[in-house]
mmCIF file as Biopython writes it, N, C-alpha, C and O atoms, coordinates in Angstrom:
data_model
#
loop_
_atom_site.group_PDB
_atom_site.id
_atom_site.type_symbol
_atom_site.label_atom_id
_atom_site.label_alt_id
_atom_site.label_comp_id
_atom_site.label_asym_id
_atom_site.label_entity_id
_atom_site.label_seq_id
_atom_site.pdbx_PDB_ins_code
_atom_site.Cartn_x
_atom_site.Cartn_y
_atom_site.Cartn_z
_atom_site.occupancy
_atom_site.B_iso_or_equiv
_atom_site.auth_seq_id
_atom_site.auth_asym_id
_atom_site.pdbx_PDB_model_num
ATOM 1   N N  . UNK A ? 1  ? 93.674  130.805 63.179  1.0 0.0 1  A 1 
ATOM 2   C CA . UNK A ? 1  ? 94.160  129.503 62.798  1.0 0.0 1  A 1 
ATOM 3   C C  . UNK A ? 1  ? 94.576  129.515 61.328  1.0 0.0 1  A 1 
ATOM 4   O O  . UNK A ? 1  ? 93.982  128.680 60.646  1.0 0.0 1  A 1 
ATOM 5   N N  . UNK A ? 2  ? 95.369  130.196 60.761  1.0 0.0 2  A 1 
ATOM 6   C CA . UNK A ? 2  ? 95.252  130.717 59.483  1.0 0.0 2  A 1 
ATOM 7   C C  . UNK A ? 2  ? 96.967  129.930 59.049  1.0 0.0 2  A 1 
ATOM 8   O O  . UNK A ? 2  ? 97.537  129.966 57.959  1.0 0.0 2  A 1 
ATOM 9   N N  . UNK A ? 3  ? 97.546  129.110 60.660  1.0 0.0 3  A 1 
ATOM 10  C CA . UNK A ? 3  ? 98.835  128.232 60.026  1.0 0.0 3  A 1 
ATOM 11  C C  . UNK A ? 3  ? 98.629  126.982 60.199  1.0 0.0 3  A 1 
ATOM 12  O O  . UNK A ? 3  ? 99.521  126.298 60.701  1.0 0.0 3  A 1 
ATOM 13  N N  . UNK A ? 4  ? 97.434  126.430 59.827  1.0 0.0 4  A 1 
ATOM 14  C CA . UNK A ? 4  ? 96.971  124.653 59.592  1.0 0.0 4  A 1 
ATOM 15  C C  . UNK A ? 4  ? 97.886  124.065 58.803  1.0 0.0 4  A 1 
ATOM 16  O O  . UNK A ? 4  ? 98.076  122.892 59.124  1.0 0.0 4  A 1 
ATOM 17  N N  . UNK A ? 5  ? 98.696  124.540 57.648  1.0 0.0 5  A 1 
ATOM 18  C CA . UNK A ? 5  ? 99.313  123.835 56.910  1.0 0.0 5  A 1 
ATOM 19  C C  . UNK A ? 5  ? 100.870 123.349 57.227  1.0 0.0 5  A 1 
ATOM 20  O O  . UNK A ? 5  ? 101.458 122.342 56.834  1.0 0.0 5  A 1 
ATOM 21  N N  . UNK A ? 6  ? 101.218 124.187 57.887  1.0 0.0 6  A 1 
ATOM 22  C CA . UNK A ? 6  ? 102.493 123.876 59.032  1.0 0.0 6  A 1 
ATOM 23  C C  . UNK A ? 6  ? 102.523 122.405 59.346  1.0 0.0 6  A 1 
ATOM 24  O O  . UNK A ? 6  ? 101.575 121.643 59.533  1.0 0.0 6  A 1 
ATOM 25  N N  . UNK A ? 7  ? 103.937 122.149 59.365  1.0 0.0 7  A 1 
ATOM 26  C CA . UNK A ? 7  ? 103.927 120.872 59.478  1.0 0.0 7  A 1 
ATOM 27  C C  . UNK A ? 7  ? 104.082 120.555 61.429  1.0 0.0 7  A 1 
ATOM 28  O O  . UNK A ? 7  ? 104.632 121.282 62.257  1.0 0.0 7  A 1 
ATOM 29  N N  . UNK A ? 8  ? 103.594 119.640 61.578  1.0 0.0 8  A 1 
ATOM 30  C CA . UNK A ? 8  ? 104.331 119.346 63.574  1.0 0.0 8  A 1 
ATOM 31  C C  . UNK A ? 8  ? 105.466 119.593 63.960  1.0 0.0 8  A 1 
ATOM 32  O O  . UNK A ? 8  ? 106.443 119.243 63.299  1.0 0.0 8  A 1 
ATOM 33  N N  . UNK A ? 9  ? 105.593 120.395 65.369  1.0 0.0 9  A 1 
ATOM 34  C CA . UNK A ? 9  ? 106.866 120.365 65.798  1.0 0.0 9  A 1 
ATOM 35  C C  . UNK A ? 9  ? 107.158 119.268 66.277  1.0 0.0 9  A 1 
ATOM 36  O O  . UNK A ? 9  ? 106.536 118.696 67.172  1.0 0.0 9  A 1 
ATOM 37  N N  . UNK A ? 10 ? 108.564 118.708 65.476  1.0 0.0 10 A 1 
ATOM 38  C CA . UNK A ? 10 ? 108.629 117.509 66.246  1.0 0.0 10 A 1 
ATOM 39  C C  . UNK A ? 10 ? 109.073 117.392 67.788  1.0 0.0 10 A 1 
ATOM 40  O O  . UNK A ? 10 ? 108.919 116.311 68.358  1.0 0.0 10 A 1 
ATOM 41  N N  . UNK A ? 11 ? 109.601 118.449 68.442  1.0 0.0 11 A 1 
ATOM 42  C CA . UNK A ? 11 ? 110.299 118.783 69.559  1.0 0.0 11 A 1 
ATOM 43  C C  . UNK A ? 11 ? 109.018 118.956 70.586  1.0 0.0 11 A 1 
ATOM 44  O O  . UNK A ? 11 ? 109.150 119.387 71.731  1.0 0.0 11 A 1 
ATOM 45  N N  . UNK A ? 12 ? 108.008 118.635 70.121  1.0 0.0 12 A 1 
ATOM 46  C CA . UNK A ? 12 ? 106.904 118.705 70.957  1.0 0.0 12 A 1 
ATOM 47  C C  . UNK A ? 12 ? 106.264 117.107 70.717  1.0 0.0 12 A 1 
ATOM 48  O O  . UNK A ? 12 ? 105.506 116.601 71.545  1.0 0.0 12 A 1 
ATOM 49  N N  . UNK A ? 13 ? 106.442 116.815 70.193  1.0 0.0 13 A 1 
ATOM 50  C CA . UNK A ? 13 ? 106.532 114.886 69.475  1.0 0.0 13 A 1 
ATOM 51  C C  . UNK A ? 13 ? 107.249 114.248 70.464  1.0 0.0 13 A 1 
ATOM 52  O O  . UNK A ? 13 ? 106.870 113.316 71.174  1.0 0.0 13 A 1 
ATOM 53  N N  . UNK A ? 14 ? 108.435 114.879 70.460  1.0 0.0 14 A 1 
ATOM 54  C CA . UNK A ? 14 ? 109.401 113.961 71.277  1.0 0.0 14 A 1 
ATOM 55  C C  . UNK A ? 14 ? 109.322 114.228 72.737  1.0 0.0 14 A 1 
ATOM 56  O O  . UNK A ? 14 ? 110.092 113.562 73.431  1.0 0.0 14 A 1 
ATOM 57  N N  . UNK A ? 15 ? 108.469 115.152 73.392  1.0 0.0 15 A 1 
ATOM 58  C CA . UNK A ? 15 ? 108.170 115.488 74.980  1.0 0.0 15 A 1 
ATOM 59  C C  . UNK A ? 15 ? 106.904 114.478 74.901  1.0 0.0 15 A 1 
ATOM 60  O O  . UNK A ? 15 ? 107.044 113.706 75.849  1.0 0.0 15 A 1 
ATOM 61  N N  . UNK A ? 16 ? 105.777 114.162 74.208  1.0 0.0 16 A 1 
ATOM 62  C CA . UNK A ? 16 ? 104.858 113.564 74.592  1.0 0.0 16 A 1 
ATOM 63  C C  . UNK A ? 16 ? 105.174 111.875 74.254  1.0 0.0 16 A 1 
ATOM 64  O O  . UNK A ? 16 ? 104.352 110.992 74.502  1.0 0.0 16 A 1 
ATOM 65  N N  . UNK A ? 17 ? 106.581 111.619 73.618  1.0 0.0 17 A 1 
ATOM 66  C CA . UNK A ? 17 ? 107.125 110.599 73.520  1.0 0.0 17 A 1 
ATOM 67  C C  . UNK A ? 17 ? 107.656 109.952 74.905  1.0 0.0 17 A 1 
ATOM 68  O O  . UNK A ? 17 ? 107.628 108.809 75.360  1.0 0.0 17 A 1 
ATOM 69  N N  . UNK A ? 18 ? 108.228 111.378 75.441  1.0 0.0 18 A 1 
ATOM 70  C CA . UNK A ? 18 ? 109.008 110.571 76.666  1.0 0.0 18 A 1 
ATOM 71  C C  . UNK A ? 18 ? 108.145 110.706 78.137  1.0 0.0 18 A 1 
ATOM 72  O O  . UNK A ? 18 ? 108.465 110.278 79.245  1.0 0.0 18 A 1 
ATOM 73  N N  . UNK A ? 19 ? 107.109 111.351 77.783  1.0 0.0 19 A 1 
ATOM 74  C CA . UNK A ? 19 ? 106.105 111.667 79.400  1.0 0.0 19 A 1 
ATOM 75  C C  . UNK A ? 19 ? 106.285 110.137 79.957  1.0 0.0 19 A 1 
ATOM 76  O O  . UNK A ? 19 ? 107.096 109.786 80.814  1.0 0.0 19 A 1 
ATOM 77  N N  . UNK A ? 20 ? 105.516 109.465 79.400  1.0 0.0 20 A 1 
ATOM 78  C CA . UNK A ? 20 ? 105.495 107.647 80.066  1.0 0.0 20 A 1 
ATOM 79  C C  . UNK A ? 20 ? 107.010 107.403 80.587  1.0 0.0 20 A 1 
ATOM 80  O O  . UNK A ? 20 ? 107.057 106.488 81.410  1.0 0.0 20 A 1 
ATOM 81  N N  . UNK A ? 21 ? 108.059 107.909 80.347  1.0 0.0 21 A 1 
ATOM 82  C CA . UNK A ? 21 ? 109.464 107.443 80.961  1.0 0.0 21 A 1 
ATOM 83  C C  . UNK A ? 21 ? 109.357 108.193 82.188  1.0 0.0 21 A 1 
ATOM 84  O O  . UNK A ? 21 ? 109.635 107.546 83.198  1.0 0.0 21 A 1 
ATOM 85  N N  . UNK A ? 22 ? 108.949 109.665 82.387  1.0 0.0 22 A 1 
ATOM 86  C CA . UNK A ? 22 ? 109.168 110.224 83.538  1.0 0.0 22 A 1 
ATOM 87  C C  . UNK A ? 22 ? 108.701 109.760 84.760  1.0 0.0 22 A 1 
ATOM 88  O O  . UNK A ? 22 ? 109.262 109.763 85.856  1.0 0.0 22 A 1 
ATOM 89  N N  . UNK A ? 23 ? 106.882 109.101 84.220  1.0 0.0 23 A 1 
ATOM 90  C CA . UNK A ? 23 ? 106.188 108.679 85.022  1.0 0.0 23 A 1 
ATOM 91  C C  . UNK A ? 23 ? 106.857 107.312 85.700  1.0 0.0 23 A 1 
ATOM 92  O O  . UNK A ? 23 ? 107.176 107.137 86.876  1.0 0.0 23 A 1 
ATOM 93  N N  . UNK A ? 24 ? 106.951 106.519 84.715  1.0 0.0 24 A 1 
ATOM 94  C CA . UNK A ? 24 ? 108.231 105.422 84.925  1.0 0.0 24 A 1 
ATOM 95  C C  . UNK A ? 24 ? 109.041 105.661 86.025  1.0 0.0 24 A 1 
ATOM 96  O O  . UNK A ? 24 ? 109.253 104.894 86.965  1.0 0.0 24 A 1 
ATOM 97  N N  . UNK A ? 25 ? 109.520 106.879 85.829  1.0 0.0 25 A 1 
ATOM 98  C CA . UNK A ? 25 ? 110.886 107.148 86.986  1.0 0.0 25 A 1 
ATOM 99  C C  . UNK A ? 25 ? 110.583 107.080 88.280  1.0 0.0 25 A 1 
ATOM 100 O O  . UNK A ? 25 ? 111.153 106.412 89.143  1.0 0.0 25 A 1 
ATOM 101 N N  . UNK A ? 26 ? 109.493 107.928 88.412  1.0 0.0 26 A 1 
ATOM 102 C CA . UNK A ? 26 ? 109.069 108.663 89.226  1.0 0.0 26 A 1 
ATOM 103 C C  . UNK A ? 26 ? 108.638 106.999 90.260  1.0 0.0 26 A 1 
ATOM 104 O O  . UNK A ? 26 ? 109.114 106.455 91.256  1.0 0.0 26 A 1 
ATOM 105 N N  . UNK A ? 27 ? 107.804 106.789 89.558  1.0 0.0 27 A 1 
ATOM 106 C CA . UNK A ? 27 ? 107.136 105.286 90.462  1.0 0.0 27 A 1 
ATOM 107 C C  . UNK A ? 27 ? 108.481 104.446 90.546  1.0 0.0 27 A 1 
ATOM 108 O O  . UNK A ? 27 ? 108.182 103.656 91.442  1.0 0.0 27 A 1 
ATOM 109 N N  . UNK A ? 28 ? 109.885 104.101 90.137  1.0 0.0 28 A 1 
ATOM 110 C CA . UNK A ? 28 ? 110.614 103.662 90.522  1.0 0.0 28 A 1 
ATOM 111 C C  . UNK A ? 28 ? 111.429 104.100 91.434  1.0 0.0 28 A 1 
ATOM 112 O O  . UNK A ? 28 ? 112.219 103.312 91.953  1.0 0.0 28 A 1 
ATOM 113 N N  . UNK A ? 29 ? 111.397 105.327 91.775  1.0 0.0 29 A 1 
ATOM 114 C CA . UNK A ? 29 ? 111.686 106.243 92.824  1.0 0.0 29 A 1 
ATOM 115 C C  . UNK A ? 29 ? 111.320 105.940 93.806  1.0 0.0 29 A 1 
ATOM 116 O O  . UNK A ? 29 ? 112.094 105.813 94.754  1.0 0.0 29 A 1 
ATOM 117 N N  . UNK A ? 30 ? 109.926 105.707 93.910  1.0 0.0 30 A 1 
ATOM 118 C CA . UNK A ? 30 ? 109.036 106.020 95.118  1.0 0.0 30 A 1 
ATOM 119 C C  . UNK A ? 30 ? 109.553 104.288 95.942  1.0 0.0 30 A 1 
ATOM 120 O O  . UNK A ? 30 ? 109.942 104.069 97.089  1.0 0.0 30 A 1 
ATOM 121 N N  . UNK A ? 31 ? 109.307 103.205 94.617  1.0 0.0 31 A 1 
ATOM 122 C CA . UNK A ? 31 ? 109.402 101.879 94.777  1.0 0.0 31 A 1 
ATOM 123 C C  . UNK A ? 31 ? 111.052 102.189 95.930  1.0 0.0 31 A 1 
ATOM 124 O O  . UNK A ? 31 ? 111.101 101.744 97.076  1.0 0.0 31 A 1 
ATOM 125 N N  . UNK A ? 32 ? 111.851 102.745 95.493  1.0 0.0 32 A 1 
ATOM 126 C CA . UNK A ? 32 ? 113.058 102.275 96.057  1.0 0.0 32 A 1 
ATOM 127 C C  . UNK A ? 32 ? 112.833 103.006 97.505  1.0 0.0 32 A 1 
ATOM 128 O O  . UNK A ? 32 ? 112.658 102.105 98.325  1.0 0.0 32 A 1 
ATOM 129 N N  . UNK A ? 33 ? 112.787 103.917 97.957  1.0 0.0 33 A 1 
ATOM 130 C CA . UNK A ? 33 ? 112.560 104.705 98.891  1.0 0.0 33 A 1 
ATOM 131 C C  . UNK A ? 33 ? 111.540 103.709 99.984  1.0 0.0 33 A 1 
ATOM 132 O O  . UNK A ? 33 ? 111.646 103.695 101.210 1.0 0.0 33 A 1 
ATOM 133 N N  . UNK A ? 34 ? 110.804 103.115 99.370  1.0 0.0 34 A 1 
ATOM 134 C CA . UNK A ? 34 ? 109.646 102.441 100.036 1.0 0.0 34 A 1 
ATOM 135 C C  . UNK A ? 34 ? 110.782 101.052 100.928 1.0 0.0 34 A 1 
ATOM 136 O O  . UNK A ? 34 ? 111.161 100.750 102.059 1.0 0.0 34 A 1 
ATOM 137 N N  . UNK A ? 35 ? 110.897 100.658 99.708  1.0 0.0 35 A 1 
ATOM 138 C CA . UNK A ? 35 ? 112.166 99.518  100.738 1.0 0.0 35 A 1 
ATOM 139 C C  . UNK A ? 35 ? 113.411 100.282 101.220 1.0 0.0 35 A 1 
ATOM 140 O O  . UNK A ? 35 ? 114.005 99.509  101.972 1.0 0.0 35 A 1 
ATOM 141 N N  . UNK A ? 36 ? 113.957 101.235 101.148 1.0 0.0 36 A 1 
ATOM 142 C CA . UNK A ? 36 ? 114.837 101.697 101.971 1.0 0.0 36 A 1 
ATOM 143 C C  . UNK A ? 36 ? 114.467 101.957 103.543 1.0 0.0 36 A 1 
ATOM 144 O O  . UNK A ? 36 ? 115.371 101.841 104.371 1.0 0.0 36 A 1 
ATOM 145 N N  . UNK A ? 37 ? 113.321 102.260 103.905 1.0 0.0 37 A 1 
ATOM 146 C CA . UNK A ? 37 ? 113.060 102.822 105.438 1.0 0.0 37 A 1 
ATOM 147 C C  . UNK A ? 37 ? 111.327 102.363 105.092 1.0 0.0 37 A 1 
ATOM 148 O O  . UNK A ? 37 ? 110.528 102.971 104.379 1.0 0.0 37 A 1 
ATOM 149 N N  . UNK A ? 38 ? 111.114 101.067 105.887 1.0 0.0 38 A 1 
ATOM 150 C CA . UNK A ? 38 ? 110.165 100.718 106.169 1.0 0.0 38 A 1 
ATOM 151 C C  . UNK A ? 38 ? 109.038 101.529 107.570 1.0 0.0 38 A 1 
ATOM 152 O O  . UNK A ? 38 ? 109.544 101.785 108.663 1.0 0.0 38 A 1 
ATOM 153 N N  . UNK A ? 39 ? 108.145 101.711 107.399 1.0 0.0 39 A 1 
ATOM 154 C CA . UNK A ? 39 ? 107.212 102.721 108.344 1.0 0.0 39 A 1 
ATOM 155 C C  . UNK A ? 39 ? 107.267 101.478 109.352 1.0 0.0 39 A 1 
ATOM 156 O O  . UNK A ? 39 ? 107.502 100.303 109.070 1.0 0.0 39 A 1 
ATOM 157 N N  . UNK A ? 40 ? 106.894 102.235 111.019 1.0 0.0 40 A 1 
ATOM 158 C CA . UNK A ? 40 ? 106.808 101.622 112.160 1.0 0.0 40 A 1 
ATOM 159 C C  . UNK A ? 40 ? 105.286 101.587 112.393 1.0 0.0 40 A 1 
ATOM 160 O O  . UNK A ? 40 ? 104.400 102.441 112.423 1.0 0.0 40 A 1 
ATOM 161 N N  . UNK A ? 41 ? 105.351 100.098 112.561 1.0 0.0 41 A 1 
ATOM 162 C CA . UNK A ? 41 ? 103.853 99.482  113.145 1.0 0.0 41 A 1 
ATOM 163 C C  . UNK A ? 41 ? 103.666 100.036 113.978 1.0 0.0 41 A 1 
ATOM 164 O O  . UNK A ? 41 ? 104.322 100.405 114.952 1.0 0.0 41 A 1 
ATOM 165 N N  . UNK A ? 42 ? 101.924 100.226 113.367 1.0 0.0 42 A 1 
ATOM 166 C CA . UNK A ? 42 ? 100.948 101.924 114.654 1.0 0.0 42 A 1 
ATOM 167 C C  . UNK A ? 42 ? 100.932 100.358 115.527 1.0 0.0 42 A 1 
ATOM 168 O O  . UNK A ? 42 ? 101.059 99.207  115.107 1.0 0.0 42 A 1 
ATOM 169 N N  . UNK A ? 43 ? 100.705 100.934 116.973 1.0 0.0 43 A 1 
ATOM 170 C CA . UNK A ? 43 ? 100.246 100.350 117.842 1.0 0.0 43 A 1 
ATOM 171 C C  . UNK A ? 43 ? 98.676  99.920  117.904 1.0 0.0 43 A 1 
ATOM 172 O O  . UNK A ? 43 ? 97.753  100.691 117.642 1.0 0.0 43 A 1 
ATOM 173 N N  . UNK A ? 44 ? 98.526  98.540  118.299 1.0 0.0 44 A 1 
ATOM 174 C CA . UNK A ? 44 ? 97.313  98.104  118.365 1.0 0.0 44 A 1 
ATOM 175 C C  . UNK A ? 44 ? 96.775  98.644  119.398 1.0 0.0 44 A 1 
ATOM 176 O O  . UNK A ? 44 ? 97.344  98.905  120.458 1.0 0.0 44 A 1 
ATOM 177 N N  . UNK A ? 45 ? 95.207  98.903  119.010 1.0 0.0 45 A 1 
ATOM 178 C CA . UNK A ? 45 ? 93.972  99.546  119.646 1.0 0.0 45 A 1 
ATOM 179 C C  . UNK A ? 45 ? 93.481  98.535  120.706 1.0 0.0 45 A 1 
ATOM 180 O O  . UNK A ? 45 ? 93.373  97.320  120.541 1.0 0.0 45 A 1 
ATOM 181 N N  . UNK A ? 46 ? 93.205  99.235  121.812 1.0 0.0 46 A 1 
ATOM 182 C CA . UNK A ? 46 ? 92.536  97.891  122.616 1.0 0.0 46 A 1 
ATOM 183 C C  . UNK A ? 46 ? 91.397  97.187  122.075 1.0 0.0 46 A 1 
ATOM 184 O O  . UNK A ? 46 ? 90.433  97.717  121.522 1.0 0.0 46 A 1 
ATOM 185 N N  . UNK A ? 47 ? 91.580  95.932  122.277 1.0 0.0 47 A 1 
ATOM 186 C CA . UNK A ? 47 ? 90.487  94.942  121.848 1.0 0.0 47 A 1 
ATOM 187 C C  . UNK A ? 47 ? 89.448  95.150  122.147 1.0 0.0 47 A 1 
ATOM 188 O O  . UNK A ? 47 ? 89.232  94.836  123.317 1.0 0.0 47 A 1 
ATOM 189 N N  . UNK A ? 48 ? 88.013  95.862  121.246 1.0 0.0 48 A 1 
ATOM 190 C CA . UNK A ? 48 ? 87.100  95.743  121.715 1.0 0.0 48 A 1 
ATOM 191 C C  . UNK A ? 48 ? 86.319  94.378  121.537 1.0 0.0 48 A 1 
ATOM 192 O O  . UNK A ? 48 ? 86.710  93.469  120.805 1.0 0.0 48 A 1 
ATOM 193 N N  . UNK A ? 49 ? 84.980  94.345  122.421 1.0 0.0 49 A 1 
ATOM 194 C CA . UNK A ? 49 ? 84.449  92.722  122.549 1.0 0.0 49 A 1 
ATOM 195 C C  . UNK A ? 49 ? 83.693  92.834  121.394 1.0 0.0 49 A 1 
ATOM 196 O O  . UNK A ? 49 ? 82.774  93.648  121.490 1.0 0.0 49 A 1 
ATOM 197 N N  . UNK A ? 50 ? 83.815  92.183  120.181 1.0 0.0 50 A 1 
ATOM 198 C CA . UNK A ? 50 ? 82.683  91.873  118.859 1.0 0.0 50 A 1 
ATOM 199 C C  . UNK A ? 50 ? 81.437  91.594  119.353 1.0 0.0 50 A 1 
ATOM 200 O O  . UNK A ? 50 ? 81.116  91.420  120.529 1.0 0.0 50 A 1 
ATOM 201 N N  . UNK A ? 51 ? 80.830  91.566  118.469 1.0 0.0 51 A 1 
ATOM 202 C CA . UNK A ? 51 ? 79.094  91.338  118.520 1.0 0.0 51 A 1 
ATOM 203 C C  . UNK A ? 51 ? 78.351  91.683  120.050 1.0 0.0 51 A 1 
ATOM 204 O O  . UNK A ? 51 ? 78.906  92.281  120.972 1.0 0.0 51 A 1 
ATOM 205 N N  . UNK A ? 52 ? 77.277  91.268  120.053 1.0 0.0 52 A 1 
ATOM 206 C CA . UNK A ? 52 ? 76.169  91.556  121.210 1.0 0.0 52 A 1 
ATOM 207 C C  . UNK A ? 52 ? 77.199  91.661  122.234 1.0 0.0 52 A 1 
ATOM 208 O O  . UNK A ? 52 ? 78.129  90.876  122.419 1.0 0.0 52 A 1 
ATOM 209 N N  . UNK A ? 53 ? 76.854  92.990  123.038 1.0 0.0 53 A 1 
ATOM 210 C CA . UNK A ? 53 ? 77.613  92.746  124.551 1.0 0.0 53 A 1 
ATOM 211 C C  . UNK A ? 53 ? 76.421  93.843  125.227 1.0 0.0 53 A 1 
ATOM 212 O O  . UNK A ? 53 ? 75.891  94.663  124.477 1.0 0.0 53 A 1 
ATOM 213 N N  . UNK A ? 54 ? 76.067  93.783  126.647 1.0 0.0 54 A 1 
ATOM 214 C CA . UNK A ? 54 ? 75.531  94.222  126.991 1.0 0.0 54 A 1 
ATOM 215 C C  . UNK A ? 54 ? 76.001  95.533  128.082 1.0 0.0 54 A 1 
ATOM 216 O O  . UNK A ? 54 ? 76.473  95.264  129.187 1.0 0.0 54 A 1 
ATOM 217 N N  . UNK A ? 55 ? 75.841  96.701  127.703 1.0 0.0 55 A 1 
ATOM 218 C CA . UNK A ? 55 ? 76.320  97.931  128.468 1.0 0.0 55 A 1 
ATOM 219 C C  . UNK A ? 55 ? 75.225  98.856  129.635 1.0 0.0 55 A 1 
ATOM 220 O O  . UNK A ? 55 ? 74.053  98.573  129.883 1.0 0.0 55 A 1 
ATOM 221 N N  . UNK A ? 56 ? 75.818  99.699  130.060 1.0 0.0 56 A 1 
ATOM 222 C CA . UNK A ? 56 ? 74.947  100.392 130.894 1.0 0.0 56 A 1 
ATOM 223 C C  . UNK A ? 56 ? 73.829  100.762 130.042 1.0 0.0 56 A 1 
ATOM 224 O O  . UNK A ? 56 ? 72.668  100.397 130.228 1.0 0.0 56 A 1 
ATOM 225 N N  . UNK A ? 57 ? 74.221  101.474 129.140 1.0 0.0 57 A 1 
ATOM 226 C CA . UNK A ? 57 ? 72.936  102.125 127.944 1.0 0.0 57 A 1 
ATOM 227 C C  . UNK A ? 57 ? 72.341  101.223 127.856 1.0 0.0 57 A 1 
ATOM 228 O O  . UNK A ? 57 ? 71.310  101.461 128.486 1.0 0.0 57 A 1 
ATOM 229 N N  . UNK A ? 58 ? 72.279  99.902  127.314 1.0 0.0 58 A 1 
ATOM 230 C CA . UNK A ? 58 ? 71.127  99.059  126.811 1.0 0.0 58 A 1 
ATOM 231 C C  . UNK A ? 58 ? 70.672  98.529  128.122 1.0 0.0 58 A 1 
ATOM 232 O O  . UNK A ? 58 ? 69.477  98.267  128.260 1.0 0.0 58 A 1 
ATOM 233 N N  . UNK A ? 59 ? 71.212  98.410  128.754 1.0 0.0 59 A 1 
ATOM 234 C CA . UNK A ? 59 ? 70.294  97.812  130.380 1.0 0.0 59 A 1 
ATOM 235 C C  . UNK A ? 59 ? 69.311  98.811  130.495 1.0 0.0 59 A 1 
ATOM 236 O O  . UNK A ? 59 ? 68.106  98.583  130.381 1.0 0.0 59 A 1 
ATOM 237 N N  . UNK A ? 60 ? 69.945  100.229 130.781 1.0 0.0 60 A 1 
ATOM 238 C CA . UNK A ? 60 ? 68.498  101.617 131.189 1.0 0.0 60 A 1 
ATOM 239 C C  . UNK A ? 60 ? 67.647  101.571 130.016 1.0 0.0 60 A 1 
ATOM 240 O O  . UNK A ? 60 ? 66.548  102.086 130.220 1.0 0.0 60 A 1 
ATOM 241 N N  . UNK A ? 61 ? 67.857  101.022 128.627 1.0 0.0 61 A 1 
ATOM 242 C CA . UNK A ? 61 ? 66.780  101.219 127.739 1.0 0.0 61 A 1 
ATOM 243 C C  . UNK A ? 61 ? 65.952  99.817  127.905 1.0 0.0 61 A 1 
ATOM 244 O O  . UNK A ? 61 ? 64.753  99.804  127.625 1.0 0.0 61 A 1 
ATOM 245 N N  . UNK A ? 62 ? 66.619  98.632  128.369 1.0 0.0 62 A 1 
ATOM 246 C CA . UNK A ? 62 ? 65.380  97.469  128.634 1.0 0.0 62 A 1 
ATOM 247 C C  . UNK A ? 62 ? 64.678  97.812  129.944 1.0 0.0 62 A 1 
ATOM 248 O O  . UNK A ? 62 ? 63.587  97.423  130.360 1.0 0.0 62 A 1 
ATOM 249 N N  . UNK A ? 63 ? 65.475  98.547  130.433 1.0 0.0 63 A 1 
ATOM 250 C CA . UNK A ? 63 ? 64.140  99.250  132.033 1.0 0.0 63 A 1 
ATOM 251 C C  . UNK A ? 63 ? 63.065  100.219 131.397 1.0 0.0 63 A 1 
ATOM 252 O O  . UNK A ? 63 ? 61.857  100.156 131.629 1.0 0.0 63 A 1 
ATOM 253 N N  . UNK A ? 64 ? 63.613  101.017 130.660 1.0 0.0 64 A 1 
ATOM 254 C CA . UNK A ? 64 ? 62.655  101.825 129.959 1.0 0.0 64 A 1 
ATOM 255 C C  . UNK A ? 64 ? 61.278  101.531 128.926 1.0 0.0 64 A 1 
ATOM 256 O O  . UNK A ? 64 ? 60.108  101.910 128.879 1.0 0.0 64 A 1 
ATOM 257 N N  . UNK A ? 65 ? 62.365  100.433 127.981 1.0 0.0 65 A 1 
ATOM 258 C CA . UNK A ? 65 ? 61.152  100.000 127.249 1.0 0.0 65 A 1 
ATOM 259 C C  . UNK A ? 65 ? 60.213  98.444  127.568 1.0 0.0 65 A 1 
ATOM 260 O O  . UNK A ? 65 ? 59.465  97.850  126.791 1.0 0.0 65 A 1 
ATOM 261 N N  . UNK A ? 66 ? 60.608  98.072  129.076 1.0 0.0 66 A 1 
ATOM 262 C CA . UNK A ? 66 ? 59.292  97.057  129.671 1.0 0.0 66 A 1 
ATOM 263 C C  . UNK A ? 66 ? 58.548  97.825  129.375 1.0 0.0 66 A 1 
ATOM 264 O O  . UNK A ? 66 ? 58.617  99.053  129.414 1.0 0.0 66 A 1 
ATOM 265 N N  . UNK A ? 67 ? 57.379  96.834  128.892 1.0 0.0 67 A 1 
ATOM 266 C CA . UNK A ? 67 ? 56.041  96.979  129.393 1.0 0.0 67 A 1 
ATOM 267 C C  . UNK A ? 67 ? 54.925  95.881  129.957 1.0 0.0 67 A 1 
ATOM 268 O O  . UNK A ? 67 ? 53.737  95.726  129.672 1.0 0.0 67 A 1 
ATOM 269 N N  . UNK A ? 68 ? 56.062  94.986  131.145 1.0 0.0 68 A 1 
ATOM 270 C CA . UNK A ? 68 ? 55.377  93.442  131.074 1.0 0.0 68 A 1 
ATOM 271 C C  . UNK A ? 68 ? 55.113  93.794  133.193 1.0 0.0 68 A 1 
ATOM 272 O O  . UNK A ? 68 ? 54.583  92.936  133.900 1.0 0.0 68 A 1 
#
């Protein structure tokens, strides 16, 4: 490290100047592409029944676990 006194390249100044524009681009890129060709709705899953429902399994486990 014996060239500390060197002054900055500025040509390395001006790449970490413009990184934030690329990134910029890049996400305005993506933005346009996104509204050009909208993705096709996945098909809905059959409706399962919410909350408590009673199945084969839990019937053989209330035969199993009587004890009345």
């Amino acid at each position: 490290m014996a060239d500390n006194d060197k002054a900055p390249d500025p040509a390395r100044r001006s790449l970490l100047k413009a990184a934030p524009l690329g990134a910029l681009a890049v996400v305005a890129a993506r933005a346009g592409a996104a509204e050009a060709a909208p993705p096709a709705p996945a098909p809905e899953p059959p409706a399962k029944p919410k909350g408590y429902h009673e199945t084969e399994h839990i019937r053989r486990y209330y035969q199993t676990a009587a004890y009345w």
